[in-house]
C-alpha positions in Angstrom: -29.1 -8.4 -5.2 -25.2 -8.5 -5.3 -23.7 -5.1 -6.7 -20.7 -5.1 -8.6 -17.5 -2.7 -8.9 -16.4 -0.8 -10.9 -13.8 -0.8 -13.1 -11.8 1.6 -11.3 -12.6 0.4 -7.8 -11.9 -3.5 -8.7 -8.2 -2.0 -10.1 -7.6 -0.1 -7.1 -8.8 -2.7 -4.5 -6.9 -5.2 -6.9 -3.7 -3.3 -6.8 -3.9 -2.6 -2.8 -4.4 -6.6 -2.3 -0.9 -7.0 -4.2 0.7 -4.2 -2.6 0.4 -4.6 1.0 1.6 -8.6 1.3 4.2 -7.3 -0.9 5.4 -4.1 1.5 4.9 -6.7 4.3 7.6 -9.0 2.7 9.4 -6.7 2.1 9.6 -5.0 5.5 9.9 -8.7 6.7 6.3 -7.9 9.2 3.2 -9.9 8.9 0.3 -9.4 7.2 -1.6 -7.3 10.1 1.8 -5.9 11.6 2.4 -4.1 7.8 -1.4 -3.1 7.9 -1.2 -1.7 11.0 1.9 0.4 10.1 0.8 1.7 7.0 -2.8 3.1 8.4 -0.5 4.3 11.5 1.7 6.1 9.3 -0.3 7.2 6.9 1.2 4.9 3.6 -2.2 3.5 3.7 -4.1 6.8 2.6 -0.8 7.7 0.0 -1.3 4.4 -1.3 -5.5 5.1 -1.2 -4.6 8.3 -3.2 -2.0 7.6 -5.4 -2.8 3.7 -6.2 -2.7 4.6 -10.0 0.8 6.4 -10.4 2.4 4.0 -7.6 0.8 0.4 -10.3 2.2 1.7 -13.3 5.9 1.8 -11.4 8.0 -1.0 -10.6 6.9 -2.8 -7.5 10.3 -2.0 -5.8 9.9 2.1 -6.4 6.0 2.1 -5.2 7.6 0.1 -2.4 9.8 2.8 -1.5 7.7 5.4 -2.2 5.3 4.0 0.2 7.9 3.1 2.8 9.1 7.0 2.4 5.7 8.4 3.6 6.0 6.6 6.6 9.4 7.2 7.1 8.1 11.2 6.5 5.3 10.3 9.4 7.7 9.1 11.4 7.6 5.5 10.8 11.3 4.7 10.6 11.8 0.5 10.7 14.0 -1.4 12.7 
């Protein structure tokens, strides 16, 4: 018996799906190269957290708000 989500955690996963291809353009990295830089640096967890406050900005600020977590962490790019 298939279980659905819900409502929340189909948003969130929703919103992380758009996010991350979107950070990895962006950032001009692959797919797994961005994933592996956000868990690394911990924008994967900020953008676990705070996945509500970061959808309802722009894409560009929640971009930059990620990016600057990492950069915090000590994930400064090229």
């Amino acid at each position: 018996m298939a279980q659905t989500l819900d409502k929340q955690t189909s948003d969130k996963v929703s919103f992380i799906s758009f996010i991350v291809p979107e950070f990895a353009a962006a950032f001009k990295m692959s797919m797994p190269e961005a994933y592996r830089y956000l868990v690394r640096y911990g924008g994967f967890d900020f953008l676990s957290e705070h996945w509500r406050a970061l959808h309802s900005d722009s894409k560009y600020w929640a971009l930059l708000d990620i990016y600057d977590v990492c950069r915090q962490n000590g994930g400064y790019l090229r």
